[in-house]
VOPAGU-2260 file (C-alpha; in pm, 1 decimal, decimal comma):
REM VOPAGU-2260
SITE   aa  ch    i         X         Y         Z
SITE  UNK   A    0       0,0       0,0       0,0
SITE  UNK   A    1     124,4     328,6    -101,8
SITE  UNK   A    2     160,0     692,3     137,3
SITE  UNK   A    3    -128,0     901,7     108,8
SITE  UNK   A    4     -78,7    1287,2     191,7
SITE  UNK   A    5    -326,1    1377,0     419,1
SITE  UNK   A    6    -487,7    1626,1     245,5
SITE  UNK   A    7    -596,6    1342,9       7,7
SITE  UNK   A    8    -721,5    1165,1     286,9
SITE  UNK   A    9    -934,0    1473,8     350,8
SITE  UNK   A   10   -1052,8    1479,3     -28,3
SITE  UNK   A   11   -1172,9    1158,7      53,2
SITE  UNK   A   12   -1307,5    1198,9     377,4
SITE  UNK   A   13   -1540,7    1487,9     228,7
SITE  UNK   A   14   -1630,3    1270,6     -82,0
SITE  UNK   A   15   -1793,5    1040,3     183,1
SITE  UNK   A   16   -2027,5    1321,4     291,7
SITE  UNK   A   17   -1786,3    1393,8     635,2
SITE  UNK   A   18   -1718,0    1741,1     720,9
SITE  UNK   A   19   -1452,3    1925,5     979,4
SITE  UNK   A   20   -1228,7    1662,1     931,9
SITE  UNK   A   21    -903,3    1659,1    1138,5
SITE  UNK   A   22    -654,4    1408,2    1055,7
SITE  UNK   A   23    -338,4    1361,6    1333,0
SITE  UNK   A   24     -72,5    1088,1    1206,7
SITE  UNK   A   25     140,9     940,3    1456,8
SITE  UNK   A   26     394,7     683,8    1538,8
SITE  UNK   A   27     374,2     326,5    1622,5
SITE  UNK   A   28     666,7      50,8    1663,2
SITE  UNK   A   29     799,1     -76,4    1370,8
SITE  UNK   A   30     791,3     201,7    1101,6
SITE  UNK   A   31     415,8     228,3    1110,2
SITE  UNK   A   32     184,5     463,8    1182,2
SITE  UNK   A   33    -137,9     548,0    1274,5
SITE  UNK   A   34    -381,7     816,6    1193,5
SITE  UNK   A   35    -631,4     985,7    1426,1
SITE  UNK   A   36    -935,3    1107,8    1208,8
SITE  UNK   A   37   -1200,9    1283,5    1384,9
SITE  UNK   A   38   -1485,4    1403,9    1139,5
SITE  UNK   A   39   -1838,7    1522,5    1144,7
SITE  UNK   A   40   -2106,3    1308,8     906,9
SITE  UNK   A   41   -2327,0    1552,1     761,1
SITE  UNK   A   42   -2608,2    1405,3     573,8
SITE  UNK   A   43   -2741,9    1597,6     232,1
SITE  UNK   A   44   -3015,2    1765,2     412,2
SITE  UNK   A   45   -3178,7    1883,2      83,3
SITE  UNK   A   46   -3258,8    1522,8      16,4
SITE  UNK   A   47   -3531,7    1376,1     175,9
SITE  UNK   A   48   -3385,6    1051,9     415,5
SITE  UNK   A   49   -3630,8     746,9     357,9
SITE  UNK   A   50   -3717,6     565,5     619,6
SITE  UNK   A   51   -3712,9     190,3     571,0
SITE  UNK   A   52   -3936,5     -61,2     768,3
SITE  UNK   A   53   -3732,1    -222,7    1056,6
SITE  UNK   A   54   -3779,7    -595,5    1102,5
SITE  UNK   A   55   -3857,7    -735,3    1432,0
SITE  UNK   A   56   -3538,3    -800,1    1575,5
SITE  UNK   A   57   -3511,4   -1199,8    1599,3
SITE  UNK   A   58   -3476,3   -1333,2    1991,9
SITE  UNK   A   59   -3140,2   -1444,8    2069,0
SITE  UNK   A   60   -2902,8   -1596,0    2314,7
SITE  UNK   A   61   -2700,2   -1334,8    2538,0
SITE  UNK   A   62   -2364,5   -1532,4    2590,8
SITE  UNK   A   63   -2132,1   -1435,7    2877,2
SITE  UNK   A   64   -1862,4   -1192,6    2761,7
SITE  UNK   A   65   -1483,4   -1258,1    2863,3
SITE  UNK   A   66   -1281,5   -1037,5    2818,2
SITE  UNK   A   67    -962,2   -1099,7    2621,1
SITE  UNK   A   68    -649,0   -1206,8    2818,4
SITE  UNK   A   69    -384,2    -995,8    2886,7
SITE  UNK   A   70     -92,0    -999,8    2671,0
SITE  UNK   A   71     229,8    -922,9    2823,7
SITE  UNK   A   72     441,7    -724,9    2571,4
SITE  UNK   A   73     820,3    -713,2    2600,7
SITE  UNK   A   74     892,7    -305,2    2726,0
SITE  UNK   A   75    1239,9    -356,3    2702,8
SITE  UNK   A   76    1181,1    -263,3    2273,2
SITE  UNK   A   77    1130,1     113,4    2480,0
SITE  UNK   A   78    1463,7     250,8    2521,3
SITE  UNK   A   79    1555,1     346,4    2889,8
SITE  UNK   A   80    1326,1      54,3    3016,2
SITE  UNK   A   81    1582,1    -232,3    3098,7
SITE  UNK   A   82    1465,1    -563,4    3217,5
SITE  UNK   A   83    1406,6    -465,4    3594,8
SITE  UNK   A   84    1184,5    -183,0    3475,7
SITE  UNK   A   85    1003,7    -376,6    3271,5
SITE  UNK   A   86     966,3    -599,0    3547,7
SITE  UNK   A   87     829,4    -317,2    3780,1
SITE  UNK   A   88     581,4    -191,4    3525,3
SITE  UNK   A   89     431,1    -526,3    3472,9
SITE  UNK   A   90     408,4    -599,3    3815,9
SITE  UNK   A   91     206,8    -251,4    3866,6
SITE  UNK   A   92     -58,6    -382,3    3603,6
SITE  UNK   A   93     111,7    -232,5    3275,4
SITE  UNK   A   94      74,8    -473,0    3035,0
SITE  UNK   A   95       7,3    -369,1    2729,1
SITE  UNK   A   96     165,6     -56,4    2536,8
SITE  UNK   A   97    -216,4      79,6    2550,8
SITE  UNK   A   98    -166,3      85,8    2907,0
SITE  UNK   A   99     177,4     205,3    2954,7
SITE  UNK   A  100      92,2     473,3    2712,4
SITE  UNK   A  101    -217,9     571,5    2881,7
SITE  UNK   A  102    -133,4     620,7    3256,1
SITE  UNK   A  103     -60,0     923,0    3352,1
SITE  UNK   A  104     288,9    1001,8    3495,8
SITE  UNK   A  105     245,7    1012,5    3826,7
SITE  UNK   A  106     143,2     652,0    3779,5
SITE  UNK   A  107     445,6     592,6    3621,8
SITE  UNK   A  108     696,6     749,5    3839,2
SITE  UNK   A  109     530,0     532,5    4173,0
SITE  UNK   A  110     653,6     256,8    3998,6
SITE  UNK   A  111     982,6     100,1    4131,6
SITE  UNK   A  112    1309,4     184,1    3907,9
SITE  UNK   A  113    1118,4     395,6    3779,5
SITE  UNK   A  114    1253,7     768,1    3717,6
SITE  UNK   A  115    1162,2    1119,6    3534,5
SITE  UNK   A  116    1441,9    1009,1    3307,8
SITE  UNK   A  117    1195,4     701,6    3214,0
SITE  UNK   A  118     899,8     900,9    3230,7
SITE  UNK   A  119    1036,7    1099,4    2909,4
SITE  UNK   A  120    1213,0     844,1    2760,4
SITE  UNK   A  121     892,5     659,5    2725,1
SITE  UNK   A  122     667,5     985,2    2614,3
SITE  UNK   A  123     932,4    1010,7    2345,3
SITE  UNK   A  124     939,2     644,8    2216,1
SITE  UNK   A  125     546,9     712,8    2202,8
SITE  UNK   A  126     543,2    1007,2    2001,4
C-alpha cells in the first residue's frame, strides 16, 4: 500500500459526505503509523432521508462476555526501560503498550526503578 498525503485523505473523507475533518498521524513501533481522524457526518439535508421498515429483531441468546487475556508485551523494545523496569511496570498492572501509554505520569513514576528520566524516555518512544 502506497503513502497518502493527508490532504488526500481529507478529499476523501469529504467525498464520503464527512465534514470538519481533522486528521493527526502518529507513530507506532515498527515504522508504522497510525492516523487519528475525527470528522463530522453531515447528511445531504436537501434530500429527503427514507425511512425503511425495521424488522422485528429476531430473539437471541445473550452469551457471557470474557474479556480478552492480557498480553504481556516485552517493554524492554522502549529505550531506557531495561529488564528490571520492565519488570516493575508489569508488576504494577502495565501490560500492554495501551496501558503504559495511557497512565498518567504520576502513575508511572510510583513505579519502582522507575525515574523522570523514564517518564520521558517513554513519552518520546510514544510520540
Amino acid at each position: 500500500m502506497g503513502v497518502m498525503p493527508v490532504p488526500q485523505i481529507k478529499q476523501a473523507l469529504a467525498a464520503l459526505g464527512l465534514e470538519g475533518t481533522k486528521v493527526v498521524p502518529g507513530r507506532l513501533p515498527g515504522n508504522r503509523v497510525r492516523l487519528t481522524i475525527t470528522a463530522i457526518f453531515s447528511p445531504d439535508r436537501s434530500q429527503p432521508v427514507a425511512q425503511e421498515p425495521r424488522p422485528e429483531p429476531e430473539p437471541t441468546t445473550t452469551l457471557p462476555v470474557t474479556p480478552p487475556p492480557q498480553v504481556h508485551v516485552d517493554l524492554t523494545i522502549i529505550p531506557g526501560v531495561g529488564p528490571q523496569v520492565a519488570a516493575a511496570l508489569h508488576a504494577a498492572g502495565l501490560h500492554t503498550l495501551d496501558r503504559l501509554r495511557d497512565a498518567p505520569d504520576e502513575v508511572l513514576l510510583a513505579v519502582h526503578n522507575v525515574t523522570r528520566s523514564t517518564v520521558s524516555k517513554i513519552r518520546a518512544w510514544f510520540n
